[in-house]
DODREN-273418 format. One line per 8 residues: their letters; for each residue x, y, z of C-alpha. Coordinates in nm, 3 decimals, decimal comma. Layout:
<rs>
A) X/Y/Z; ...
</rs>
This chain:
<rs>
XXXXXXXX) 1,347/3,055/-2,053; 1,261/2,641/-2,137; 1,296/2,538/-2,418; 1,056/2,308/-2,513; 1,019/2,021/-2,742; 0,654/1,838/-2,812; 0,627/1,536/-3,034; 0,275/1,584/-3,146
XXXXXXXX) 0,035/1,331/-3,419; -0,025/1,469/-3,702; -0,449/1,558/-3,610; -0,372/1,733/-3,311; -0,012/1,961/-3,468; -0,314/2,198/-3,625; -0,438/2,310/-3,297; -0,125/2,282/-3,081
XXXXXXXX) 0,048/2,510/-3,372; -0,245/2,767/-3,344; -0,239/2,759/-2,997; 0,131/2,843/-2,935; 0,145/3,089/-3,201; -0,060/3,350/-2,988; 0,063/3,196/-2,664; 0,178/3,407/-2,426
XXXXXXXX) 0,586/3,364/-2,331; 0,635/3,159/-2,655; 0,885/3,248/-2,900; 1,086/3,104/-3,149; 0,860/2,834/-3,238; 0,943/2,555/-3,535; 0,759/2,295/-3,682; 0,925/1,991/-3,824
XXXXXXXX) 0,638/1,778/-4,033; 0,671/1,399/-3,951; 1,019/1,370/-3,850; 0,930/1,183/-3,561; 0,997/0,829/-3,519; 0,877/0,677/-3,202; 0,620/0,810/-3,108; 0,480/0,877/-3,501
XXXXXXXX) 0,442/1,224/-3,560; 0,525/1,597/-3,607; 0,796/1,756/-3,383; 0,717/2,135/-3,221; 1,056/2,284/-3,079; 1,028/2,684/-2,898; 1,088/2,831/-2,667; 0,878/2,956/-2,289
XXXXXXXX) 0,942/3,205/-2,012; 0,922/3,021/-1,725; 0,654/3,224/-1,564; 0,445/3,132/-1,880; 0,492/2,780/-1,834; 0,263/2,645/-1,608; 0,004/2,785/-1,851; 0,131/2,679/-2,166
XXXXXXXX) 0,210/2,284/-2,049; -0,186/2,269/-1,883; -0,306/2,376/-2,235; -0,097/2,093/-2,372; -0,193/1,842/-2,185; -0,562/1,948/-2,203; -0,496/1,855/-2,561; -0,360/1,507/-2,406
XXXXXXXX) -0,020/1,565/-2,612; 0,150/1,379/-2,308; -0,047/1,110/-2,343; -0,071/1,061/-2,750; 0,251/1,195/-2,776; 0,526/1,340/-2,584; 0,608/1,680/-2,396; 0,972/1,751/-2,238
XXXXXXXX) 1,138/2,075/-2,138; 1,522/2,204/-2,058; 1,643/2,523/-1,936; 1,763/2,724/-2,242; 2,023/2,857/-2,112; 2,183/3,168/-2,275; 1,936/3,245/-2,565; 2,015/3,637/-2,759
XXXXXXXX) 1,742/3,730/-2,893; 1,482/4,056/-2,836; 1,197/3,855/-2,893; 1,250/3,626/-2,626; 1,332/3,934/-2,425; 1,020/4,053/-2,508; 0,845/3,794/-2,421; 0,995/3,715/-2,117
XXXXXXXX) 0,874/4,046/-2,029; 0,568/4,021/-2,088; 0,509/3,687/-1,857; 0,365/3,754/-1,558; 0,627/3,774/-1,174; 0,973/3,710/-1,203; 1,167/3,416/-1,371; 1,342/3,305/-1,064
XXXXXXXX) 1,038/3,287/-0,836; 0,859/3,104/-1,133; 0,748/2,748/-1,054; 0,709/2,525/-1,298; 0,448/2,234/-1,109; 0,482/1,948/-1,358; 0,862/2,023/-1,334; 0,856/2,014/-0,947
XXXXXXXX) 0,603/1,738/-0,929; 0,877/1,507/-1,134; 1,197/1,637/-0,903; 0,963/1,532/-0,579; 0,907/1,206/-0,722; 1,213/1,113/-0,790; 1,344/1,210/-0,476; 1,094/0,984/-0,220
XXXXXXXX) 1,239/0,694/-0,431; 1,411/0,453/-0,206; 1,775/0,345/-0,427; 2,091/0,165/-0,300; 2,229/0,490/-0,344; 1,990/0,698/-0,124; 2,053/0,465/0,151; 2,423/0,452/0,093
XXXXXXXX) 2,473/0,836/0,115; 2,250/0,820/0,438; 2,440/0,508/0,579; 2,724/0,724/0,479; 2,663/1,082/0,625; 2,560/0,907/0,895; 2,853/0,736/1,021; 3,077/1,089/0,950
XXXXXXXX) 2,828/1,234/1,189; 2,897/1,000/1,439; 3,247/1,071/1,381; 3,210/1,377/1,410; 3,062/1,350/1,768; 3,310/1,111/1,898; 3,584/1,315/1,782; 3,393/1,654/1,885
XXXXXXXX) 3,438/1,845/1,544; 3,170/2,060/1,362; 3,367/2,074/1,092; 3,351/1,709/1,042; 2,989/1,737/1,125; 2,933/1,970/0,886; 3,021/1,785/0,588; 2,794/1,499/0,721
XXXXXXXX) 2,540/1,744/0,733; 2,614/1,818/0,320; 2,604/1,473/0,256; 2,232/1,369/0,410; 1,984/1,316/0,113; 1,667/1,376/0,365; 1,533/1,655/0,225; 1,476/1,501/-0,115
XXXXXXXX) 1,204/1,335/0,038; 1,076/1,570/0,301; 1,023/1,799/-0,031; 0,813/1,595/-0,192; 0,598/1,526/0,182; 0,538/1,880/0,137; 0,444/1,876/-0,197; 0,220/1,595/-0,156
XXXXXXXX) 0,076/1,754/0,175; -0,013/2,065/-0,126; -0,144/1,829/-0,373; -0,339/1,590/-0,088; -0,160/1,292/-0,241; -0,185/1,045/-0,007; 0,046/0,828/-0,168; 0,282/1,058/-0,241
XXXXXXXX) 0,304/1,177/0,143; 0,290/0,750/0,224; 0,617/0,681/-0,007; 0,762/1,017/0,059; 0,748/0,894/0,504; 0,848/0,570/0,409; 1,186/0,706/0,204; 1,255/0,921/0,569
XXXXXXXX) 1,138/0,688/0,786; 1,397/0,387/0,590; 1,670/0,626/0,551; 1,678/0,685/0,889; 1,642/0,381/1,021; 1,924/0,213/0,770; 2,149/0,488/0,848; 2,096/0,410/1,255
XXXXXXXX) 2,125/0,058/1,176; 2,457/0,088/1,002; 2,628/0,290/1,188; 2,522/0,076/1,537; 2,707/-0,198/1,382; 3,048/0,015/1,325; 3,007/0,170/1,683; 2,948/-0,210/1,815
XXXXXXXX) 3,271/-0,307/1,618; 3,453/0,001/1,760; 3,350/-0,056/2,112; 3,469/-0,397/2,067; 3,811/-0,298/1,952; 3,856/-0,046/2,198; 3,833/0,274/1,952; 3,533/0,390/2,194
XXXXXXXX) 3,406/0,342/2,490; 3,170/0,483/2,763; 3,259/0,776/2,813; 3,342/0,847/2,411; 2,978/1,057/2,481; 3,148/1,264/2,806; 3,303/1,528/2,606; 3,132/1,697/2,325
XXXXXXXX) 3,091/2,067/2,359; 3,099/2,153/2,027; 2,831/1,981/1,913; 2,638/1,929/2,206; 2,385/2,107/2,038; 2,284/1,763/1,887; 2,083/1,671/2,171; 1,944/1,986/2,298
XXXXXXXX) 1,597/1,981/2,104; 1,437/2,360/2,230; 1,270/2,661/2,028; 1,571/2,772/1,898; 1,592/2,397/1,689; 1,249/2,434/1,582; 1,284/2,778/1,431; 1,576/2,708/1,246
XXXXXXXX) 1,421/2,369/1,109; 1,104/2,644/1,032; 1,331/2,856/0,851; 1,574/2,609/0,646; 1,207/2,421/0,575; 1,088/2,722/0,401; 1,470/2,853/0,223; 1,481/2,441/0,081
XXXXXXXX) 1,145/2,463/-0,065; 1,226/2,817/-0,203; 1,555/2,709/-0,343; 1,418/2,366/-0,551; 1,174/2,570/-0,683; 1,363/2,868/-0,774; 1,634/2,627/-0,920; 1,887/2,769/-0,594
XXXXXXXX) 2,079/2,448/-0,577; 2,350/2,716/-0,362; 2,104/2,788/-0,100; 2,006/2,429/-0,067; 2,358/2,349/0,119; 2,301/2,615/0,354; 1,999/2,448/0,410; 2,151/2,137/0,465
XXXXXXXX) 2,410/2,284/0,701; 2,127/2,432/0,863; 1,920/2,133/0,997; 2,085/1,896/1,247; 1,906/1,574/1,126; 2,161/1,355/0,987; 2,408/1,440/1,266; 2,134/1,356/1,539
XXXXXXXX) 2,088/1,025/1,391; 2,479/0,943/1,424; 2,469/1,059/1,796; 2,150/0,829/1,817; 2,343/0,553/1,739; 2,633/0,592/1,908; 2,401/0,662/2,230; 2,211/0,314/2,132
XXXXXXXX) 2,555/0,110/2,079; 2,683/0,269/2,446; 2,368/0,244/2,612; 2,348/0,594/2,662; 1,926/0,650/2,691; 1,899/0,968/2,800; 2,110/1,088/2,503; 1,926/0,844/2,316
XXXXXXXX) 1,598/0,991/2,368; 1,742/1,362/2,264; 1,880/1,281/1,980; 1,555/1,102/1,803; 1,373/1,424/1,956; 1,569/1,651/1,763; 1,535/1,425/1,430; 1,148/1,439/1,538
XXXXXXXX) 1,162/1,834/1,595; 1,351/1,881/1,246; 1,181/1,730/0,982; 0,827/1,869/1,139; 0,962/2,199/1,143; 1,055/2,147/0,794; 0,765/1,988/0,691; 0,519/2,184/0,827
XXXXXXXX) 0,718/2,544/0,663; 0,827/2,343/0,346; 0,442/2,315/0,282; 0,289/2,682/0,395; 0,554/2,809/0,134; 0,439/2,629/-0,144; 0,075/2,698/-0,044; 0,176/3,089/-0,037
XXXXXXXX) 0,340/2,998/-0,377; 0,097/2,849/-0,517; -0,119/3,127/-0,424; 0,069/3,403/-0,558; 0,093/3,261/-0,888; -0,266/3,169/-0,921; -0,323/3,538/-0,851; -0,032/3,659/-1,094
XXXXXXXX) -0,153/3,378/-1,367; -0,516/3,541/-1,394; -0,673/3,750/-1,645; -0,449/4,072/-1,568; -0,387/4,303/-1,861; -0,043/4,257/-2,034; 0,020/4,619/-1,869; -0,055/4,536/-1,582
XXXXXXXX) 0,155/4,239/-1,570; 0,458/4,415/-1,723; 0,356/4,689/-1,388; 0,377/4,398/-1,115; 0,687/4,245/-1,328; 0,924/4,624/-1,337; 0,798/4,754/-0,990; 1,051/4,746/-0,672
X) 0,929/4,822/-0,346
</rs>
């Protein structure tokens, strides 16, 4: 369940009021007459099921509530009560494969920002990958792999890819594209310094079986990046924040971009060249499955959000294969 609280004038509470009474998904509802301050107006607190969201936010903001007023949402956490049971029910699909879109749209947003702390956890993750390679551990590249932030952004390509928002795809590239580049940049610098202490050298790059796997770019790479697209997208959607890390442990992004600038700072081309291919082969792969699953989402729920009798609905809800 969300629980929901709407700061509404005091000529459009009326219809809001009658509106959410016979809602779908909406229980508990209270009305508190002009306690609000800033913006003026009356305050509507209840509760949604989250597959009865989606539904209940577009009728608000048909009534332009977000715009005269002010519309915000939390999850309610544990809630005991057997009318939001019932109504929870009664909402179409399942609450964990709900997605909330105005919910998501924010998240995506927020991630393709470019902050001094995106590019520090980049510039960061980075230089453990690198690390990681010179030292040949995959444990060490593993928690560089934890650490990247790129799929923040690659999310929201997708989800501007769904929406065609070309501006949202432009600052969503630019966010990968920067983070990238800064975390390269950064960690060229340290290798340069290291070289020039004698902490690495030319052959640092010789031995590296265990993750060799950095710069071998094949099918096998662009599956995985196919799959872990598709498990990300599921998991910020479904609220999964567990899967996520196994999708970040999945994807060898981050770790490529260490190798790439070790390979740069050493003069090692060939390697060089492998290790942006896999980057490249990565966040397509993830791009390209991070948006087909929200297109199938989308789908599904624009199919489970139609006019299907509440039987019906509690039918799809209950049934297992």
């Amino acid at each position: 369940m969300l629980h929901m609280r709407v700061i509404s004038p005091a000529t459009h509470t009326a219809a809001a009021v009658e509106y959410l009474t016979g809602a779908p998904g909406v229980v508990d509802l209270v009305v508190l007459p002009g306690v609000a301050a800033r913006p003026q107006g009356d305050v509507l607190l209840f509760d949604v099921a989250r597959e009865a969201a989606n539904d209940v936010l577009g009728r608000l903001k048909e009534m332009r509530l977000h715009e005269v007023g002010s519309i915000s949402a939390d999850n309610a956490g544990l809630i005991l009560s057997e009318a939001a049971d019932r109504a929870e029910a009664e909402a179409p699909g399942d609450p964990d494969d709900a997605v909330v879109w105005d919910e998501l749209s924010q998240r995506v947003a927020d991630d393709s920002r470019m902050t001094w702390a995106y590019f520090a956890f980049f510039a960061i993750a980075t230089q453990i990958a690198a690390i990681a390679v010179v030292v040949d551990s995959p444990i060490v590249l593993v928690g560089a792999m934890v650490l990247g932030p790129e799929f923040g952004p690659i999310s929201a390509m997708c989800f501007g890819l769904l929406r065609r928002d070309g501006a949202l795809i432009g600052r969503a590239a630019r966010s990968v594209a920067a983070g990238f580049c800064v975390g390269i940049a950064v960690t060229f610098v340290c290798a340069l310094v290291s070289l020039g202490i004698g902490w690495i050298g030319p052959t640092s790059l010789d031995s590296h079986a265990e993750v060799e796997f950095i710069v071998n770019p094949d099918r096998w790479s662009f599956i995985v990046a196919l799959l872990a697209g598709a498990a990300g997208v599921l998991s910020i959607t479904a609220a999964k924040s567990t899967a996520l890390i196994g999708v970040f442990i999945s994807v060898t992004t981050v770790p490529a971009a260490g190798y790439a600038a070790l390979a740069l700072a050493l003069g090692r081309w060939d390697d060089l060249g492998s290790s942006i291919a896999q980057v490249a082969v990565n966040v397509l792969g993830m791009t390209i499955s991070g948006t087909a699953t929200l297109y199938a989402q989308r789908l599904l729920w624009s199919r489970l959000g139609g006019p299907y009798p509440g039987q019906l609905r509690r039918m799809l809800k209950h049934t297992r294969p």
